[in-house]
N, C-alpha and C positions, 0 to 999 in steps of 0.2 A: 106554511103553504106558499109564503111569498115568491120565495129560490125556484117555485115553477109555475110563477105567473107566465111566462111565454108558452109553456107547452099547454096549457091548459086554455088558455086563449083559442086553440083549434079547436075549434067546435066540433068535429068526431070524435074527438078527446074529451075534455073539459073538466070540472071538477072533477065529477061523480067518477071517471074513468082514475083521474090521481088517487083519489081515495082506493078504489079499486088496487091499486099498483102498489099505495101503500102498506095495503092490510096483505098482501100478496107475498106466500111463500114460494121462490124461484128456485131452480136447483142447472147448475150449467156442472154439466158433466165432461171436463176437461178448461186447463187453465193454459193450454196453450197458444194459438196464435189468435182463434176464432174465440175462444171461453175468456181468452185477456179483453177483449174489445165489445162483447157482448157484456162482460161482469160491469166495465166500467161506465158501458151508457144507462145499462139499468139503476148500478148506482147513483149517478148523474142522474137521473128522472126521478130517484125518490123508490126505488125499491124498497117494501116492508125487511123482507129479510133474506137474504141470500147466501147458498149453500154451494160452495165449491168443494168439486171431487178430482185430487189427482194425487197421480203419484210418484211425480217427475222434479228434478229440480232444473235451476238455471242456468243453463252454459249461452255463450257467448253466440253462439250459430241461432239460438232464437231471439236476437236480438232486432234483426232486420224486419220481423213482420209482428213479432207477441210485446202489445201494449204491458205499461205497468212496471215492468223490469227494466234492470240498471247494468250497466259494469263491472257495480260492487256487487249488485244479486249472484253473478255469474262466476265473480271470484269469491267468494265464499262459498259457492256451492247451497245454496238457499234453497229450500222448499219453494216449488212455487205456489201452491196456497198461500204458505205464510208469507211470503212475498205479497204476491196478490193482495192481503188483507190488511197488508204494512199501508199500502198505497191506497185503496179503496178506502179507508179509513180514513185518511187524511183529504180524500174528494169529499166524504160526506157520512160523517160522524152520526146520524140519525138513522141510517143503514145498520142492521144486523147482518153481521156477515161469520158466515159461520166455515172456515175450513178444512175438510177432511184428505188427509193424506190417506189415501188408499188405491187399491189397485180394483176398479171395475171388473167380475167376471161374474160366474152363470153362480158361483157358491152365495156371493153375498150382494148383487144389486134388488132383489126383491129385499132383501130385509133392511136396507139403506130406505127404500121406498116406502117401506113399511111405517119405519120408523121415525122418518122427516118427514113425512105427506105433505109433498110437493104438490101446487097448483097447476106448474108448467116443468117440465123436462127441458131444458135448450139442450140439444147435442153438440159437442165441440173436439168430437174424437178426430180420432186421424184411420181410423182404419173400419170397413164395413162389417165383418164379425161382429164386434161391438155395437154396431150399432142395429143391426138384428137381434141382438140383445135386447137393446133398449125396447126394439118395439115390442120384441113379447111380452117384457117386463109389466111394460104400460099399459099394454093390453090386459093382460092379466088383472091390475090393478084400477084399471080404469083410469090413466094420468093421462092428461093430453101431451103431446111434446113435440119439439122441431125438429127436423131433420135441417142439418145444415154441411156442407162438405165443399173443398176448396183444392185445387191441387191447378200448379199450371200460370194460369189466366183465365180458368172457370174458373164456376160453380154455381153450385145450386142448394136450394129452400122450400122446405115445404112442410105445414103446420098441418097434423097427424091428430085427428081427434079422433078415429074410430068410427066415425060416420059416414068419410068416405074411403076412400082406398087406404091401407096402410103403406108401411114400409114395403111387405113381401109382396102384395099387391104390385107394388110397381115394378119389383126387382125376385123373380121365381126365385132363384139361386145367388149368389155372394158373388160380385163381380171379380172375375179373374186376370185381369187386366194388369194387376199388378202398379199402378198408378199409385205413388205416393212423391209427397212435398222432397222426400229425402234423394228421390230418383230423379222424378222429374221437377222438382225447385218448385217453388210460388213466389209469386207476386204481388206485394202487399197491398197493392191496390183491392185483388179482387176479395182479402183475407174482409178489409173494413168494410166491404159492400155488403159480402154475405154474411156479417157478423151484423149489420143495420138491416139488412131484409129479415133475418131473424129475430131480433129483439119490433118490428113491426109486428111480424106476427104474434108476439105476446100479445105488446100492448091494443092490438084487433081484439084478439081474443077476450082480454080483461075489460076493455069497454063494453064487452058483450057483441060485438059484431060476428066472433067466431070467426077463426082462422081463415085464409082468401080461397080458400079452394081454388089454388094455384098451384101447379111444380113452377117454380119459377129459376131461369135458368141463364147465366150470364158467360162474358167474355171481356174481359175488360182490359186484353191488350185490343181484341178486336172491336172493341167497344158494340159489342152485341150485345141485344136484351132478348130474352122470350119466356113468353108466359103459356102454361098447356094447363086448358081448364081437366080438373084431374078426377071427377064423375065417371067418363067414361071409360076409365081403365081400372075400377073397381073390379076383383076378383070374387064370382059370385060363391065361391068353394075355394075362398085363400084357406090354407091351414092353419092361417094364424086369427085371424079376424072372422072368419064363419065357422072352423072348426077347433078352438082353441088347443092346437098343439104345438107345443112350445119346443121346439127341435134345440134351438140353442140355450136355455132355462134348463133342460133336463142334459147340455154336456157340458164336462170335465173342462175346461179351458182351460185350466191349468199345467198346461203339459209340463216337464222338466226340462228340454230343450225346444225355442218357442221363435219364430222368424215374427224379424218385425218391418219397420220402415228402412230401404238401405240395405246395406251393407252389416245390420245391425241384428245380433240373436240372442235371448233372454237366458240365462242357465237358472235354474229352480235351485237353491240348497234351504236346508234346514235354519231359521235364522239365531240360531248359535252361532254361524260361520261369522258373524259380522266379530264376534268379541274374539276370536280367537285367530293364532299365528296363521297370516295367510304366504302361501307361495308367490315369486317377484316381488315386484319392488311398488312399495307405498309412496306415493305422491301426494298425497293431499288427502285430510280427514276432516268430517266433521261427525255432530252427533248422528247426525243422517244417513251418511257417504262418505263413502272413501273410493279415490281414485287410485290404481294400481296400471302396473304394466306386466307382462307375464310373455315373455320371446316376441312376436310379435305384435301381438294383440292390448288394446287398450281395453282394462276393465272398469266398470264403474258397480260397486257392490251397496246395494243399498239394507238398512237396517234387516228388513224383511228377509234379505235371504234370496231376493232378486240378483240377478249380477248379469246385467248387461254389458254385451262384448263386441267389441267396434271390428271392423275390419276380416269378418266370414264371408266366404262367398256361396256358401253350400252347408247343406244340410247335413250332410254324412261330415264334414268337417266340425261343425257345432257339437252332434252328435261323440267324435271324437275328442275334442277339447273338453266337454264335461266327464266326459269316463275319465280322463287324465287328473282333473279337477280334483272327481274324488279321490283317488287315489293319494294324491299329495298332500289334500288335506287331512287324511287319516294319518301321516307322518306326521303331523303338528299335536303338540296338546290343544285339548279343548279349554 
């Protein structure tokens, strides 16, 4: 207990609340810019056990704002769990830190939650689907969790126990905005803020204060703060929190060609494709990933059968690159 005599010194904290934190199973759902910074203060405070979900590894371009990762993480093509867990380990060896490579969607986050029984959710995604995911999940299950989102020189935080407004409460529909880090860049200032107004709201939570019943919401080129007490934008017939129905729990998210952040689209195959002869040119393998090139296009094909593809600008062209896909790979053996 020595290593947090200072935090514990703060008297809304204090022992009782460490203890708290330590017997505390955490679950931060994504390990990238926001899930790197949030994993490492928790661990740094003494988290009982901590469970990272992702399904991404390390390049180079998340270097400027995602804590934890290296140079070498990004030339070796590394998991970033096991990344993550390489270096967490080494801050604080009394942490259980548990990482799962997987891919969050509507088939398997209830039974992840099922089966780790999380105390707290942190959210550390990059896109809102998922994260109305999350809240029906938790809804359903009764987890509390943070909402937490970055893009720019915002963002904003807000700790979701079901008491007062949820997620869809504050947002009817998925914003269509189209805003993401890949489009419109971030700024790593605002990634550490709302990755620290998040992990606050845990440790509120675990003291027993219960989350701030605040959207809290920044700007941190224009160095803006504001806080919106969030009672009275409770929706008194949300679908999700008064009528439990779970619109994204009950769809397929799984499509076979899938838009993501960017310039950037998912193709779905069978994950056989990963062991056998693929079309273009192989650059770089691991047991993981392997990077290819194919006429234009940069691939990155991960074990699962995933195979992210850099440089589409349109739908009906992803749409067409995987019809091709299969085609050519029915000319290889399996």
């Amino acid at each position: 207990m020595e290593r947090y005599d200072r935090q514990m010194k703060f008297n809304d904290f204090g022992e009782n609340s460490q203890k708290n934190l330590m017997s505390a199973t955490l679950m931060v759902m994504g390990a990238g810019a926001l899930g790197t910074h949030v994993s490492e203060m928790l661990v740094r405070m003494g988290a009982g056990k901590l469970i990272i979900i992702d399904m991404d590894i390390v390049e180079m371009t998340n270097l400027h704002r995602q804590a934890l990762y290296t140079e070498k993480d990004a030339e070796d093509m590394t998991l970033k769990v096991n990344a993550a867990k390489e270096k967490l380990c080494q801050i604080n060896r009394n942490v259980e830190i548990l990482p799962i490579n997987a891919e969050i969607n509507s088939s398997n986050i209830s039974a992840i939650l099922r089966k780790y029984q999380p105390d707290i959710v942190i959210d550390s995604m990059d896109h809102f689907e998922i994260r109305f995911l999350i809240n029906e999940a938790c809804h359903k299950l009764d987890i509390p969790w943070v909402y937490g989102a970055a893009v720019g020189s915002k963002g904003s935080v807000y700790g979701i126990d079901f008491k007062g407004p949820c997620l869809k409460c504050l947002m009817e529909t998925l914003p269509s905005t189209g805003e993401s880090c890949a489009i419109n860049g971030v700024l790593p200032p605002v990634i550490s803020l709302i990755a620290s107004m998040e992990v606050s709201e845990v440790i509120r939570y675990l003291s027993g204060k219960g989350f701030s019943k605040q959207l809290i919401t920044v700007d941190t080129f224009k160095i803006g703060f504001q806080t919106i007490n969030i009672d009275e934008l409770k929706n008194e017939d949300c679908v999700v929190c008064k009528n439990r129905i779970y619109e994204q729990l009950n769809k397929n998210m799984l499509a076979t060609v899938q838009s993501n952040c960017g310039s950037v689209y998912t193709l779905r195959f069978d994950e056989s494709v990963f062991n056998q002869e693929l079309p273009g040119k192989t650059i770089k393998t691991s047991a993981f990933v392997k990077l290819l090139t194919y006429k234009k296009y940069k691939l990155t094909l991960f074990k699962d059968g995933r195979m992210n593809v850099h440089g589409i600008s349109r739908k009906e062209e992803a749409n067409a690159l995987y019809q091709e896909m299969i085609e050519k790979l029915s000319e290889y053996p399996v």
